[in-house]
C-alpha positions as a Markdown table, in Angstrom:
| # | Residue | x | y | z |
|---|---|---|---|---|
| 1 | Unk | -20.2 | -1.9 | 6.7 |
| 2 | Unk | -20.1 | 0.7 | 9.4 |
| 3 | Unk | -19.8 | -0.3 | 12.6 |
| 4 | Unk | -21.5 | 1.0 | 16.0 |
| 5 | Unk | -19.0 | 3.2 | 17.8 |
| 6 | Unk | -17.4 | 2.3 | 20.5 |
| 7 | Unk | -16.6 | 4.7 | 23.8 |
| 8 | Unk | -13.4 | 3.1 | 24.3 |
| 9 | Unk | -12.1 | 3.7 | 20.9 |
| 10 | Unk | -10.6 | 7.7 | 21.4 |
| 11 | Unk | -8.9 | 6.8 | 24.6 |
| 12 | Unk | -7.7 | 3.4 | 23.4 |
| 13 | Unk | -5.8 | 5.1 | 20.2 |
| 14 | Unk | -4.7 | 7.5 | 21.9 |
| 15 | Unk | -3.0 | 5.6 | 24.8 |
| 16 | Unk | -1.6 | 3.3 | 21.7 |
| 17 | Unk | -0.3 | 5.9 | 19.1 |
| 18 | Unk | 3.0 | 3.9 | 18.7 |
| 19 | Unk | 0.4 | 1.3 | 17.1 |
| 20 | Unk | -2.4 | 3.3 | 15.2 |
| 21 | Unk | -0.5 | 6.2 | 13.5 |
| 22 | Unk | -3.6 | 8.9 | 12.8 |
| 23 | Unk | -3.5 | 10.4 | 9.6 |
| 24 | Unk | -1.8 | 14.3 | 10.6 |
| 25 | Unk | 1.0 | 11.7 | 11.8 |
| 26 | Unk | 0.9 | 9.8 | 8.8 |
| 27 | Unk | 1.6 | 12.7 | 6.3 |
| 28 | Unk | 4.5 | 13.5 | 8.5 |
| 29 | Unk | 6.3 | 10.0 | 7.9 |
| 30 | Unk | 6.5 | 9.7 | 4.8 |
| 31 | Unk | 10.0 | 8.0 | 3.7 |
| 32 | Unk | 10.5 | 7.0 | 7.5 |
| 33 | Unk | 8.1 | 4.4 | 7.8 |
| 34 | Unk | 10.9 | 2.2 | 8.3 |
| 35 | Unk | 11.7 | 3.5 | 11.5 |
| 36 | Unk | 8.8 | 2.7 | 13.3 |
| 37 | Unk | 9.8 | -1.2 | 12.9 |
| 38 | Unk | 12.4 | -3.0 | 14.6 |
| 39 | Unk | 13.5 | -4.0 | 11.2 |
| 40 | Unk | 13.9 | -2.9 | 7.8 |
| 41 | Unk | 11.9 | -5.0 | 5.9 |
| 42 | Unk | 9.7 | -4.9 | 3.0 |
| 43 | Unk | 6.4 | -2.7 | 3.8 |
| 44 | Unk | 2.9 | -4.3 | 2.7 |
| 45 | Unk | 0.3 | -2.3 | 2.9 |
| 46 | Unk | -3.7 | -3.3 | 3.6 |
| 47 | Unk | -6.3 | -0.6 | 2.4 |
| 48 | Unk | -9.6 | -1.2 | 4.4 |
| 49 | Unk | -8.3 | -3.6 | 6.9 |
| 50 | Unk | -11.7 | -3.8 | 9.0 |
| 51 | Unk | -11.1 | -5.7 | 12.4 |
| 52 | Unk | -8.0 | -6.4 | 11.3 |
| 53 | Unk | -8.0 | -10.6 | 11.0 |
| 54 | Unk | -6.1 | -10.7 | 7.3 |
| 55 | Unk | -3.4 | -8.3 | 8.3 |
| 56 | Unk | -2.9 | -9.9 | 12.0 |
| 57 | Unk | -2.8 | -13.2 | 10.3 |
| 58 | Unk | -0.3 | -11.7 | 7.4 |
| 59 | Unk | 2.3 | -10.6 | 10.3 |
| 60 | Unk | 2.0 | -13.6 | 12.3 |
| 61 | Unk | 2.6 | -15.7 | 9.1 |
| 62 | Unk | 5.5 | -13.4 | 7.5 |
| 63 | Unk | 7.4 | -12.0 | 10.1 |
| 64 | Unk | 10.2 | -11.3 | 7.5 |
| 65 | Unk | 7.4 | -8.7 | 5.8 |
| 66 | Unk | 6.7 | -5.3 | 7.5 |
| 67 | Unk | 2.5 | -4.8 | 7.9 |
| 68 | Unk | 0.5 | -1.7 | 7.9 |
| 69 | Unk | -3.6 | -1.9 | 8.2 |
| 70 | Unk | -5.1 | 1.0 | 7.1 |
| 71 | Unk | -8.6 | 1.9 | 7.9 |
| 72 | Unk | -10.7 | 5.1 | 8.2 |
| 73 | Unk | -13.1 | 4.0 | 10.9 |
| 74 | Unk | -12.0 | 4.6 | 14.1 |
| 75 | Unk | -13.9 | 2.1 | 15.6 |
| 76 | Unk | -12.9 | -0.6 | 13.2 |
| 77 | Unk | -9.1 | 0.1 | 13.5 |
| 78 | Unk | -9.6 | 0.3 | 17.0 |
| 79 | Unk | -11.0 | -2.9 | 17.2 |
| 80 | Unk | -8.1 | -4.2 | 14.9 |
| 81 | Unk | -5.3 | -2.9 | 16.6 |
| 82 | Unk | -6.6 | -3.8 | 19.9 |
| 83 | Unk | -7.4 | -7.3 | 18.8 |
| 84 | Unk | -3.8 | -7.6 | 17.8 |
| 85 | Unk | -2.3 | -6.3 | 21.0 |
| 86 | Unk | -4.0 | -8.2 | 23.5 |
| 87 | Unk | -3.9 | -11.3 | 21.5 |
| 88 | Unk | 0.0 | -11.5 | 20.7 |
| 89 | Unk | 1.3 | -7.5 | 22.1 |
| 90 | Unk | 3.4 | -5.0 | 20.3 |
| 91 | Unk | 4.3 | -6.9 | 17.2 |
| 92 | Unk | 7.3 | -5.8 | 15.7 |
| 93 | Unk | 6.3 | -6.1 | 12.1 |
| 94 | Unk | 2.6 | -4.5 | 12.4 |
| 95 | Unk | 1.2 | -0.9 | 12.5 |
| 96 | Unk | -2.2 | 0.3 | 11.9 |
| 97 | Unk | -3.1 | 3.7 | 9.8 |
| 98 | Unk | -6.4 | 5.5 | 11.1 |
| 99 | Unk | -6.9 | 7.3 | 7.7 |
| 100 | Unk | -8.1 | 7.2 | 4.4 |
| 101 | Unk | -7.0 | 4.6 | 1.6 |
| 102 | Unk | -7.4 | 7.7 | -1.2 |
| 103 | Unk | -4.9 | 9.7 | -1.0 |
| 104 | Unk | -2.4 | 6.8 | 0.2 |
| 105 | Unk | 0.4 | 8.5 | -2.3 |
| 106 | Unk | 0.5 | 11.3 | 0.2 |
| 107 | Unk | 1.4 | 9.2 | 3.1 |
| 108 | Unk | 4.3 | 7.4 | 1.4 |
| 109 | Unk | 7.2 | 8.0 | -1.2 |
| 110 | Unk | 7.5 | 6.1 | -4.6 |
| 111 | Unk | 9.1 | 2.8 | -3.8 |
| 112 | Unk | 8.8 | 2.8 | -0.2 |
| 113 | Unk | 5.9 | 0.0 | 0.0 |
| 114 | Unk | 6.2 | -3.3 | -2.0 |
| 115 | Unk | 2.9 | -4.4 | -1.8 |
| 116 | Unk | -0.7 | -3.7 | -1.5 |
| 117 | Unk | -3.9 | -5.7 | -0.4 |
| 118 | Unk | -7.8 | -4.5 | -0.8 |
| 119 | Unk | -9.7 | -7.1 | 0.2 |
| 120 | Unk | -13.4 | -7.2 | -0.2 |
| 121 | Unk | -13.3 | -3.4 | -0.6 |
| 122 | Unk | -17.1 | -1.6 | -0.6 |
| 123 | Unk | -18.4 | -2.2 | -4.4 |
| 124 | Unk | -19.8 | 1.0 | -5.1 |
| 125 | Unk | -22.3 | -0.6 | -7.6 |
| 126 | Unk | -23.8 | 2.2 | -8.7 |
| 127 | Unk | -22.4 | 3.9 | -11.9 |
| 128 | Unk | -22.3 | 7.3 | -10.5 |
| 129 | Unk | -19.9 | 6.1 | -7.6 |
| 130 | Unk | -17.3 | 4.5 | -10.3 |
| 131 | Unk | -15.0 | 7.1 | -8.7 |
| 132 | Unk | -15.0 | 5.6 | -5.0 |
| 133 | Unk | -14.0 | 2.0 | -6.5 |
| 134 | Unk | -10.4 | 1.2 | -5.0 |
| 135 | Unk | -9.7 | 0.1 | -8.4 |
| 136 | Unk | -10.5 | 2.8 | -10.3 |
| 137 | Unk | -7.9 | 4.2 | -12.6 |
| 138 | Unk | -7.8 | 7.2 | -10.0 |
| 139 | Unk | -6.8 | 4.6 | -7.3 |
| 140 | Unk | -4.1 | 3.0 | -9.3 |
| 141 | Unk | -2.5 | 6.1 | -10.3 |
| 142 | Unk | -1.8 | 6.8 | -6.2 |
| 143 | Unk | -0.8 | 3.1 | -6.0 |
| 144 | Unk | 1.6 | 3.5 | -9.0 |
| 145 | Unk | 3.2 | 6.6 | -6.9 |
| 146 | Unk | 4.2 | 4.2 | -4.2 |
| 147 | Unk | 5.0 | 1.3 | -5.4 |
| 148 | Unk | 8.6 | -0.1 | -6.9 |
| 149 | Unk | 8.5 | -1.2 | -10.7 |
| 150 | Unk | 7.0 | -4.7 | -10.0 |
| 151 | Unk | 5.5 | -3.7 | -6.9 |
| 152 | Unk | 2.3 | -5.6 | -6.5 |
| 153 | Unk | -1.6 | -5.6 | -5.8 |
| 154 | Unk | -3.5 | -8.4 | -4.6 |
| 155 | Unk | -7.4 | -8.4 | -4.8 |
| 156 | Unk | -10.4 | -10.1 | -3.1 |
| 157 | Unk | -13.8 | -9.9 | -3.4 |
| 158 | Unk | -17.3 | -11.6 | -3.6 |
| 159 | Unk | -18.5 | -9.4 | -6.0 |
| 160 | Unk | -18.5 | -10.4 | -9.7 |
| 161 | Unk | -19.4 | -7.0 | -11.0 |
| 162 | Unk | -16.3 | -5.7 | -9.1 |
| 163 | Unk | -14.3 | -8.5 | -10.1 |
| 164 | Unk | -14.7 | -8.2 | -13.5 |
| 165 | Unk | -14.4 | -4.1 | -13.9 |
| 166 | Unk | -11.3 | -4.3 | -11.5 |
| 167 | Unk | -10.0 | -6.9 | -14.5 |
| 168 | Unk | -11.2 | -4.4 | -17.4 |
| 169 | Unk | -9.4 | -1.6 | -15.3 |
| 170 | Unk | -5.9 | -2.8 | -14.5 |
| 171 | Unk | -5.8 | -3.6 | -18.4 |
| 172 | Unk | -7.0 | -0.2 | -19.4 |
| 173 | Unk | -4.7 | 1.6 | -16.9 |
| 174 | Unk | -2.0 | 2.1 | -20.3 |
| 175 | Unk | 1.2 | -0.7 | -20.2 |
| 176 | Unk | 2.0 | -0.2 | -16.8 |
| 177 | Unk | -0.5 | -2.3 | -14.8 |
| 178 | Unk | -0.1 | -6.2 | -16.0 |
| 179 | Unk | -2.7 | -9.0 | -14.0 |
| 180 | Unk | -0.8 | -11.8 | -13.8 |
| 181 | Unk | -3.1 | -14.4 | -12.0 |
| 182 | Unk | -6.9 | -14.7 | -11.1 |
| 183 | Unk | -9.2 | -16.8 | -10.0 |
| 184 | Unk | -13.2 | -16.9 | -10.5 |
| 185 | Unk | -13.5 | -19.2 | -7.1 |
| 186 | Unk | -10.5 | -19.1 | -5.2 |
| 187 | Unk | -11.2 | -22.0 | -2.3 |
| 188 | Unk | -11.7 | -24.3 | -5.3 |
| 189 | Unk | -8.3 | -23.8 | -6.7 |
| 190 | Unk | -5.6 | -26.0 | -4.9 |
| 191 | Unk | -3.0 | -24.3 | -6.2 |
| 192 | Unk | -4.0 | -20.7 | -5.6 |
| 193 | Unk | -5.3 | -21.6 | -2.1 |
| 194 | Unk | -2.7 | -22.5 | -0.7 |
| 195 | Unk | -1.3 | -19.9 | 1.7 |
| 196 | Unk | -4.3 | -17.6 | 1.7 |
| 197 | Unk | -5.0 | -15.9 | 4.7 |
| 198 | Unk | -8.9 | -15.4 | 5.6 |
| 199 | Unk | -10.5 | -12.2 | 6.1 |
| 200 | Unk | -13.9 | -12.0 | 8.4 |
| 201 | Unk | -15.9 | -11.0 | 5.4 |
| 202 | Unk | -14.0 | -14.2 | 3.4 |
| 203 | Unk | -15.2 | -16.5 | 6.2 |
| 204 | Unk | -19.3 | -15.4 | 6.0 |
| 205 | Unk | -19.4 | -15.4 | 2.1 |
| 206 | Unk | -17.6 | -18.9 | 2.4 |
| 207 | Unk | -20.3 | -20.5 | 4.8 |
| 208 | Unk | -22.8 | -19.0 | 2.3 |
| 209 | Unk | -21.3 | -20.9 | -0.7 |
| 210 | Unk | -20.6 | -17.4 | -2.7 |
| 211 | Unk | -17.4 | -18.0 | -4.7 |
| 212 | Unk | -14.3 | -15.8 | -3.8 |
| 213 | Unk | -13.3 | -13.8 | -6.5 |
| 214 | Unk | -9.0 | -12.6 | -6.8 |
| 215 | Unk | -6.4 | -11.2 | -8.9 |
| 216 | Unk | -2.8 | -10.6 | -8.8 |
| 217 | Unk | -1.3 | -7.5 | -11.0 |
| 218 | Unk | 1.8 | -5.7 | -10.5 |
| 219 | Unk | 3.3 | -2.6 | -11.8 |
């Protein structure tokens, strides 16, 4: 969903670009990502982080796991990364990319992120848009450039139809995507509950009593 822009958004990333990295700055540090952390630490990666609630949770939770939200509206990353800095500061295990999720192989090198999230990422339901899906076969091939043999993906949505291609998709994508767990109603499943960390758009399909869709894969 697009959200209304806010007049305090330019200013605001721009007086924090030690938090929100834009995306000329981005291209520019690739294989130093590391150094913009005060420790070296496994990098996960959120594609379409919104306002930022999943990935603020993830870094509060993990502080032994480096976090970068990346989102292309400025007003939503704005909102994120502001959210997270008046709330708790400057973590030092969370960044924010203000850039686009396709194309992510051009903003890191092969190996240098463990793990990715897309959570509740835009359907695209019609067939001509197949292309914009984050888990098209176009999308895993940049994820496949970043990632570590074994790195991982992790996937949420409300949508069935989504759910169900992204399953068809990391099986077609040759033998080197493998889904090793799913769920058809994730807050129904003790066991693959526990530890989950709620996104905004999690939390209103919830009160709704829409199932939450997920799978695990890895490379």
């Amino acid at each position: 969903m697009h959200l209304r822009a806010k007049p305090w958004a330019p200013d605001w990333l721009a007086a924090h670009s030690d938090i929100v990295i834009d995306q000329e700055q981005a291209t520019a540090k690739i294989g130093q990502w590391q150094t913009l952390f005060d420790r070296n630490q496994p990098i996960h990666i959120e594609i379409g982080s919104g306002k930022g609630q999943f990935i603020l949770g993830m870094a509060l939770a993990h502080p032994e796991i480096n976090y970068i939200g990346m989102e292309i509206q400025e007003t939503a990353v704005a909102m994120a990364a502001r959210r997270s800095f008046d709330q708790v500061g400057k973590l030092p295990n969370l960044r924010y990319i203000y850039g686009n999720g396709n194309g992510v192989e051009t903003y890191f090198e092969k190996a240098e992120v463990s793990k990715l999230y897309l959570n509740f990422s835009d359907p695209w339901p019609k067939n001509r848009h197949e292309s914009r899906r984050l888990t098209y076969k176009s999308f895993l091939k940049s994820y496949e450039a970043i990632l570590p043999q074994h790195g991982e993906v992790e996937f949420k949505t409300d949508n069935r139809h989504l759910f169900e291609y992204s399953m068809v998709s990391f099986m077609n994508y040759g033998m080197r995507w493998t889904t090793d767990d799913y769920t058809f109603d994730l807050h129904h499943d003790v066991e693959k509950v526990a530890g989950n960390i709620e996104t905004e758009y999690e939390q209103k399909f919830m009160a709704k009593g829409q199932p939450i869709y997920k799978i695990k894969a890895h490379f």
